[in-house]
N, CA, C and O atoms as a GROMACS GRO file, in nm:
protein
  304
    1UNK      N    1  13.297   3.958   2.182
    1UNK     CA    2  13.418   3.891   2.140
    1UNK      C    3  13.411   3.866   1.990
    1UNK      O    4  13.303   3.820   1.953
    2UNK      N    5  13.477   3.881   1.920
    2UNK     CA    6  13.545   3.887   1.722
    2UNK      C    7  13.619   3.744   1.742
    2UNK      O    8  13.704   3.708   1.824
    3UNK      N    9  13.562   3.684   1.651
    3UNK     CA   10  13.680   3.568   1.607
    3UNK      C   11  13.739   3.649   1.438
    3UNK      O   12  13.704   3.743   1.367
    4UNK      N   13  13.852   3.537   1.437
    4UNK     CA   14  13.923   3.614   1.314
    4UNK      C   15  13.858   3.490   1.175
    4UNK      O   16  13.844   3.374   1.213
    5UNK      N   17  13.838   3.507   1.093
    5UNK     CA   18  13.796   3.458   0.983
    5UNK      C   19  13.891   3.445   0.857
    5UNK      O   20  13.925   3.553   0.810
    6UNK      N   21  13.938   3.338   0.797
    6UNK     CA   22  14.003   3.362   0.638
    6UNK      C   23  13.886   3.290   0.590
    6UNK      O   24  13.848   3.177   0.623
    7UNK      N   25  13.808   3.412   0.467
    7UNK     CA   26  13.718   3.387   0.340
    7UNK      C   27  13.751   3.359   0.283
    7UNK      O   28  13.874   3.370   0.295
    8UNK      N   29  13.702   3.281   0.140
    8UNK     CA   30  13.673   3.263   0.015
    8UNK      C   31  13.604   3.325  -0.063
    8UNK      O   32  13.508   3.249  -0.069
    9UNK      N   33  13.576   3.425  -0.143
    9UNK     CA   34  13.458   3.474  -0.194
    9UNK      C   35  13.476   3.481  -0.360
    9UNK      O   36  13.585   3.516  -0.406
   10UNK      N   37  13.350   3.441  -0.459
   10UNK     CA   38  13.358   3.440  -0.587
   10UNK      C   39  13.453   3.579  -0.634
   10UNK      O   40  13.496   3.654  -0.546
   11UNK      N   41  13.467   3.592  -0.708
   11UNK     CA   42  13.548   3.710  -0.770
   11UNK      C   43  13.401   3.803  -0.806
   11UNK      O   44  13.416   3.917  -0.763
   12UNK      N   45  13.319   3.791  -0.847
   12UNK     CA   46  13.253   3.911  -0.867
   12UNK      C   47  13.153   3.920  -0.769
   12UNK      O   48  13.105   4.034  -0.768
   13UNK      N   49  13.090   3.827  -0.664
   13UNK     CA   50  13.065   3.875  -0.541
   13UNK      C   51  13.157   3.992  -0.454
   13UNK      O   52  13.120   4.087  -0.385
   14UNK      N   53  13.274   3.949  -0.482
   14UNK     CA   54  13.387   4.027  -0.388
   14UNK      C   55  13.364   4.174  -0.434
   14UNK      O   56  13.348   4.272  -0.363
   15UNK      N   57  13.367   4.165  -0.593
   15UNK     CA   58  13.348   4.300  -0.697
   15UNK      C   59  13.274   4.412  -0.649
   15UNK      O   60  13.302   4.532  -0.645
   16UNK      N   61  13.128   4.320  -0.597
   16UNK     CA   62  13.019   4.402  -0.592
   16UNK      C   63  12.979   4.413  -0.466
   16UNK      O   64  12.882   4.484  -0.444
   17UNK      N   65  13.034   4.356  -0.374
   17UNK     CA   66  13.032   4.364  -0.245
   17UNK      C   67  13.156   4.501  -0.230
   17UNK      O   68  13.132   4.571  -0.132
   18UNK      N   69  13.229   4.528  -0.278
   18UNK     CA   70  13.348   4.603  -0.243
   18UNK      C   71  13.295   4.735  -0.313
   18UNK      O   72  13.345   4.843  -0.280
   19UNK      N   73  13.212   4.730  -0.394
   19UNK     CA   74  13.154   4.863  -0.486
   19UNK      C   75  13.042   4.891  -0.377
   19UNK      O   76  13.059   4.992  -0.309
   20UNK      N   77  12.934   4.815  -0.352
   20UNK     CA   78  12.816   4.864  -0.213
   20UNK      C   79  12.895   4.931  -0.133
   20UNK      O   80  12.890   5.054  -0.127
   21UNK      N   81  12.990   4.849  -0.050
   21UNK     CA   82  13.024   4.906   0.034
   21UNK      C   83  13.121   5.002   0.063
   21UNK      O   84  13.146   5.011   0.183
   22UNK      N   85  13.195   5.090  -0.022
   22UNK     CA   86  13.252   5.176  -0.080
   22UNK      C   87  13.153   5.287  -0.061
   22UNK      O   88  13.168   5.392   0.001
   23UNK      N   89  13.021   5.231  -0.145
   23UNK     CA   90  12.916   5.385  -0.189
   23UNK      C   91  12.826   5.429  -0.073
   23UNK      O   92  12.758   5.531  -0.070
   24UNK      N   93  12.839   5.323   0.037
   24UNK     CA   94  12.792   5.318   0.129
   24UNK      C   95  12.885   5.366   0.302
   24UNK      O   96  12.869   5.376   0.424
   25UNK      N   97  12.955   5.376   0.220
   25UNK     CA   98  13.084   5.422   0.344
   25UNK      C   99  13.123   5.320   0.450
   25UNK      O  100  13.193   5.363   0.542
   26UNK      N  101  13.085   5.179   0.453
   26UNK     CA  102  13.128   5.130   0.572
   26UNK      C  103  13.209   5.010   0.553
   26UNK      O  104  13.185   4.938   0.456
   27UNK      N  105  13.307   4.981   0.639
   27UNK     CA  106  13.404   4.927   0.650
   27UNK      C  107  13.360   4.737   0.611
   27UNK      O  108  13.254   4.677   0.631
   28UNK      N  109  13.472   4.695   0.561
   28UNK     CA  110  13.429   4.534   0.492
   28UNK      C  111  13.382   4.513   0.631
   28UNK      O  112  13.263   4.534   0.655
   29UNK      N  113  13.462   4.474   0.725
   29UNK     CA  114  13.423   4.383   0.880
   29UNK      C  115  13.270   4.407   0.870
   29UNK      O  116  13.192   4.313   0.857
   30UNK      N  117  13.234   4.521   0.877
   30UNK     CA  118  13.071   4.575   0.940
   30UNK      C  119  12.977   4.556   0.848
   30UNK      O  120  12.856   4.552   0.873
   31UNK      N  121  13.044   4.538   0.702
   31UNK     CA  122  12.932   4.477   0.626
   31UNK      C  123  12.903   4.328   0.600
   31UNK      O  124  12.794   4.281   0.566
   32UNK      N  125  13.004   4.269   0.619
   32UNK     CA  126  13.016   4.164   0.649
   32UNK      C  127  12.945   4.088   0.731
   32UNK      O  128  12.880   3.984   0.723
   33UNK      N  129  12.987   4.199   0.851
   33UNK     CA  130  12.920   4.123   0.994
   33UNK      C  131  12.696   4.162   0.971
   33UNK      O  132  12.599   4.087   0.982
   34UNK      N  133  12.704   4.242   0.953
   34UNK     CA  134  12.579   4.319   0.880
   34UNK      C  135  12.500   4.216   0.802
   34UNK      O  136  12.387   4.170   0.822
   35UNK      N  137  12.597   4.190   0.700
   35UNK     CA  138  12.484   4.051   0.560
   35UNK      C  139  12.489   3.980   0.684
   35UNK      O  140  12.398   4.013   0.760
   36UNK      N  141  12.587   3.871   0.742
   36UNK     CA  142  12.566   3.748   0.809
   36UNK      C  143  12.476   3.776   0.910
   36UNK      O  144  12.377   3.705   0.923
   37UNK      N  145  12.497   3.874   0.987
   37UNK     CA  146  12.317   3.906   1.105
   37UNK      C  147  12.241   3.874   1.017
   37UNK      O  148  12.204   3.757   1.019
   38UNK      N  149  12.187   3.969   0.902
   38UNK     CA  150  12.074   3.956   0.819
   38UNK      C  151  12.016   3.818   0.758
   38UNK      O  152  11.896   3.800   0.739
   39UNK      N  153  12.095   3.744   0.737
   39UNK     CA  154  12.098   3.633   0.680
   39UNK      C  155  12.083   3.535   0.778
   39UNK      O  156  12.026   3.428   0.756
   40UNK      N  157  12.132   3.566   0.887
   40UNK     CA  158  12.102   3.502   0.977
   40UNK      C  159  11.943   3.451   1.053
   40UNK      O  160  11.879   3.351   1.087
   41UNK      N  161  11.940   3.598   1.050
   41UNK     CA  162  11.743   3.622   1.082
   41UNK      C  163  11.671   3.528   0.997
   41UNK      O  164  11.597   3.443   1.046
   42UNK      N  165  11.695   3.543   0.847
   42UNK     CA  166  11.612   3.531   0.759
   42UNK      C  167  11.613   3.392   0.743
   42UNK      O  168  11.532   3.347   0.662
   43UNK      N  169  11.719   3.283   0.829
   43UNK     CA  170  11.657   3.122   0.820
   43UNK      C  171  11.654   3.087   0.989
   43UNK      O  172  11.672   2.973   1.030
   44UNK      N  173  11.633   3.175   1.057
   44UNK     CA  174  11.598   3.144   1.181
   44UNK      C  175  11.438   3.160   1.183
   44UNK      O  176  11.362   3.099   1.258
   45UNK      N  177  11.402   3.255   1.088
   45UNK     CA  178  11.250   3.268   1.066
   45UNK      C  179  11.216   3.207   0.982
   45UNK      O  180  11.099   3.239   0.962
   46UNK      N  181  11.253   3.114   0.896
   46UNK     CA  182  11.214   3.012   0.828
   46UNK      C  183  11.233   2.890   0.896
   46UNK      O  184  11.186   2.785   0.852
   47UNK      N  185  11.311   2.899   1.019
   47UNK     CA  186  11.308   2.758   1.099
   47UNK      C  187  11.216   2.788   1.182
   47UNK      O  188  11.197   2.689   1.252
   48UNK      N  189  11.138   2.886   1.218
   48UNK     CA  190  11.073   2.914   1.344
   48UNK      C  191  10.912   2.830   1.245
   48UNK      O  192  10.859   2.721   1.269
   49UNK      N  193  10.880   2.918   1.154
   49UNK     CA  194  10.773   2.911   1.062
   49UNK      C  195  10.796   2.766   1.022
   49UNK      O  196  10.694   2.727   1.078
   50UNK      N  197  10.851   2.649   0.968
   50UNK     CA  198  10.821   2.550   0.987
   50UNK      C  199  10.843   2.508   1.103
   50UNK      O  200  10.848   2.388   1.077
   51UNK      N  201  10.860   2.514   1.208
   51UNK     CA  202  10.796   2.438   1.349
   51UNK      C  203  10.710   2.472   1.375
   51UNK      O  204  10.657   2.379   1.435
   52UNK      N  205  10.612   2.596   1.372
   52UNK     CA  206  10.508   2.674   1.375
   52UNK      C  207  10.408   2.522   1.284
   52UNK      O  208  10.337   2.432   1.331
   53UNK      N  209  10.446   2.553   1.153
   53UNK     CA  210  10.309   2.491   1.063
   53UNK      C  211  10.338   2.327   1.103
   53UNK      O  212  10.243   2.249   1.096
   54UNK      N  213  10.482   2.274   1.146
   54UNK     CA  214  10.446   2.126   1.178
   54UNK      C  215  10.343   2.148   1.318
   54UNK      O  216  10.230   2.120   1.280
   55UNK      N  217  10.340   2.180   1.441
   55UNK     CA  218  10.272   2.154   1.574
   55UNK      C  219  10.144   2.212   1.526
   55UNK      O  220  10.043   2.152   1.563
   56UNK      N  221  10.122   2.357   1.422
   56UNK     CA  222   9.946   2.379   1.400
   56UNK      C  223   9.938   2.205   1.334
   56UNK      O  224   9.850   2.137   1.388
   57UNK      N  225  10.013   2.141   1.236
   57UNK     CA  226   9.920   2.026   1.199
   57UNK      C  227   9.896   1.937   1.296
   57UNK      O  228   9.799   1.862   1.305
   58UNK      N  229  10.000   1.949   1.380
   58UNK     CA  230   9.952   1.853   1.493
   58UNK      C  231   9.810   1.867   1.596
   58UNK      O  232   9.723   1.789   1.635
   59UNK      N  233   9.829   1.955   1.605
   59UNK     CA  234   9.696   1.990   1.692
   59UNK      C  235   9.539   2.003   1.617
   59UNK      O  236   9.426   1.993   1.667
   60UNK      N  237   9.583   2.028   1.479
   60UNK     CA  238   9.458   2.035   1.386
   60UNK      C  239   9.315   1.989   1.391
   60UNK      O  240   9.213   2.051   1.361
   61UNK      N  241   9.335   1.825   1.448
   61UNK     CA  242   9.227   1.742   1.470
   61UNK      C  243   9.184   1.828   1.617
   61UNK      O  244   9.097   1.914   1.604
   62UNK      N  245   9.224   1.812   1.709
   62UNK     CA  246   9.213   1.886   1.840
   62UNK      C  247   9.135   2.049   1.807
   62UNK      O  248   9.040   2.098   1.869
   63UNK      N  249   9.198   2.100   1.709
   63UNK     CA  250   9.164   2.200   1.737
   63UNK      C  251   8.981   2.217   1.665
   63UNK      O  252   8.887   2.284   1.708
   64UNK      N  253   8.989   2.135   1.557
   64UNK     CA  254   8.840   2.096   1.472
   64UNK      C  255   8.761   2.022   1.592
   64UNK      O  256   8.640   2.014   1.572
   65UNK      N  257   8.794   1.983   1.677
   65UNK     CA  258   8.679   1.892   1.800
   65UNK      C  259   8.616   1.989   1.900
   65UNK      O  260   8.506   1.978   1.954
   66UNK      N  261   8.710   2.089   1.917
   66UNK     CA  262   8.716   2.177   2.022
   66UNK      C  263   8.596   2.298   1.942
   66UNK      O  264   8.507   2.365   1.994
   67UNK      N  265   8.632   2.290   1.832
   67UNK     CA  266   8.530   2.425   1.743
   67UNK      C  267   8.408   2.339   1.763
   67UNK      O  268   8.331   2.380   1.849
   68UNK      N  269   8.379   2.237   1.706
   68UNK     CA  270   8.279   2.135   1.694
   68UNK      C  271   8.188   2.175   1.787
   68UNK      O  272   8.071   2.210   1.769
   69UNK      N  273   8.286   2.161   1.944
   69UNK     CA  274   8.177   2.149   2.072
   69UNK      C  275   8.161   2.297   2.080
   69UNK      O  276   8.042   2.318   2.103
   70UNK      N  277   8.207   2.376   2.074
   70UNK     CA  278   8.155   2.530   2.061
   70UNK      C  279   8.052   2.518   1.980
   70UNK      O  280   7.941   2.522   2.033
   71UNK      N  281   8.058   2.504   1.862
   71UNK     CA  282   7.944   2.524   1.759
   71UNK      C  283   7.755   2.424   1.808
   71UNK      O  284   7.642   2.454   1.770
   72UNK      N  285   7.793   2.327   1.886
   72UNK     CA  286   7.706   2.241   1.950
   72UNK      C  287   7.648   2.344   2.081
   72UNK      O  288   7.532   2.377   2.104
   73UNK      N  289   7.742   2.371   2.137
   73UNK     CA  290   7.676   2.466   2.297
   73UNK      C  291   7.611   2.585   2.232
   73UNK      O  292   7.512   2.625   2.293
   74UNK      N  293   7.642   2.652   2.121
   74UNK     CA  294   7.587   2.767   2.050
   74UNK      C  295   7.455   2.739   2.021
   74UNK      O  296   7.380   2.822   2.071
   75UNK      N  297   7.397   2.647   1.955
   75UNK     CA  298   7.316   2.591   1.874
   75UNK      C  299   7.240   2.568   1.989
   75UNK      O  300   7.130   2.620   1.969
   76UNK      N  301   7.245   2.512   2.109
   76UNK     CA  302   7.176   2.448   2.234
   76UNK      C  303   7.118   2.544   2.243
   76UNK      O  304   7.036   2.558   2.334
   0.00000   0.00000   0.00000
């Protein structure tokens, strides 16, 4: 399903967005839709990667206790 959209875009974003995609053969909609996927990814993986590094700090202490007793049964 397409929803319909009215943009805003700077005047020379529009410029150079309309020159790419010209030299590139594909239609505004698909490049459009194209950057916003892309862009999309690229702070869904920056939201993934900080929840990632907040729960490693959480577990940090846990995870240094747990090496600890490995390094103790080794040594035994």
């Amino acid at each position: 399903m397409s929803k319909v959209l009215s943009l805003k875009l700077k005047e020379e974003i529009f410029k150079e967005t309309e020159k790419i995609r010209k030299s590139i053969k594909i239609p505004r909609n698909a490049y459009i839709n194209n950057a916003l996927d892309f862009y999309n990814k690229i702070h869904n993986r920056n939201i993934l990667k900080k929840k990632l590094q907040q729960e490693s700090k959480l577990v940090t202490n846990e995870s240094l206790a747990v090496l600890e007793e490995f390094e103790s049964l080794i040594e035994s």
